[in-house]
C-alpha positions as CSV (number, residue, x, y, z in Angstrom):
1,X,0.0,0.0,0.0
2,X,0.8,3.3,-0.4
3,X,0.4,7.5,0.3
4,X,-3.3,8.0,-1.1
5,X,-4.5,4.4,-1.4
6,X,-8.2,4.2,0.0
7,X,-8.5,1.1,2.4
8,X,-10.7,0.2,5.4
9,X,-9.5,-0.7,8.9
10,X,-10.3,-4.2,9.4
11,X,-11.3,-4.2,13.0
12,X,-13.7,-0.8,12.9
13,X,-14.9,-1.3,9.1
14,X,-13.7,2.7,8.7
15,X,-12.4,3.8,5.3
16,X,-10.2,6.3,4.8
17,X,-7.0,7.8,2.8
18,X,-3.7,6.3,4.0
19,X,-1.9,9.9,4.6
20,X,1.2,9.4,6.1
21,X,3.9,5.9,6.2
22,X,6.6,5.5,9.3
23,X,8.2,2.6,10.2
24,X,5.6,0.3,8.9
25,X,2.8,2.0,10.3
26,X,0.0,3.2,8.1
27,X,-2.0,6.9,9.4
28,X,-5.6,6.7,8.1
29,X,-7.7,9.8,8.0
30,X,-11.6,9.0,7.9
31,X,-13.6,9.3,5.2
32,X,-16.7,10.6,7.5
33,X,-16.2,13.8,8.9
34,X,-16.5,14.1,12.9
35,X,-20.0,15.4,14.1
36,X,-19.6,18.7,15.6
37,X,-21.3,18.4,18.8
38,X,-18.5,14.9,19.3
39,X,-16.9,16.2,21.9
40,X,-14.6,12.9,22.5
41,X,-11.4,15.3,23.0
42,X,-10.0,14.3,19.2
43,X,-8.8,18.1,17.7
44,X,-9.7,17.4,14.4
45,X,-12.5,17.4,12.0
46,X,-11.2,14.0,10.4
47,X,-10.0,11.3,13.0
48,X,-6.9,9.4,12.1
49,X,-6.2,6.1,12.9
50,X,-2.7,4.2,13.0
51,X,-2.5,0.7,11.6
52,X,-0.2,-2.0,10.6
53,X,-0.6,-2.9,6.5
54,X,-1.9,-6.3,8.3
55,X,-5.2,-4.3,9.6
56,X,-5.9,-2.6,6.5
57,X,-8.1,-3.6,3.2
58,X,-7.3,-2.1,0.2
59,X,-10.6,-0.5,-1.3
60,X,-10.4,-0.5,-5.5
């Protein structure tokens, strides 16, 4: 996989755009946009996710 590939995470069923690679380790930025009342303490309007190429899916 690489930078801009669309995949879901396995375990949550959440697709997203794989924006960043480090030492094996995939970031993931949501396709969905966070509500705006979620007040979870996540600074962002798009959650990201970090994952191991063994919890992703490529999406074609």
């Amino acid at each position: 996989m690489e930078l801009f590939d669309h995949v879901k995470i396995k375990s949550n069923r959440i697709t997203g755009i794989i924006v960043d690679i480090l030492d094996d380790q995939f970031t993931v930025e949501a396709d969905v946009e966070r509500k705006v009342n979620d007040n979870s303490g996540y600074p962002s309007r798009w959650a990201l996710y970090i994952c191991t190429a063994a919890e992703l899916e490529p999406i074609k």
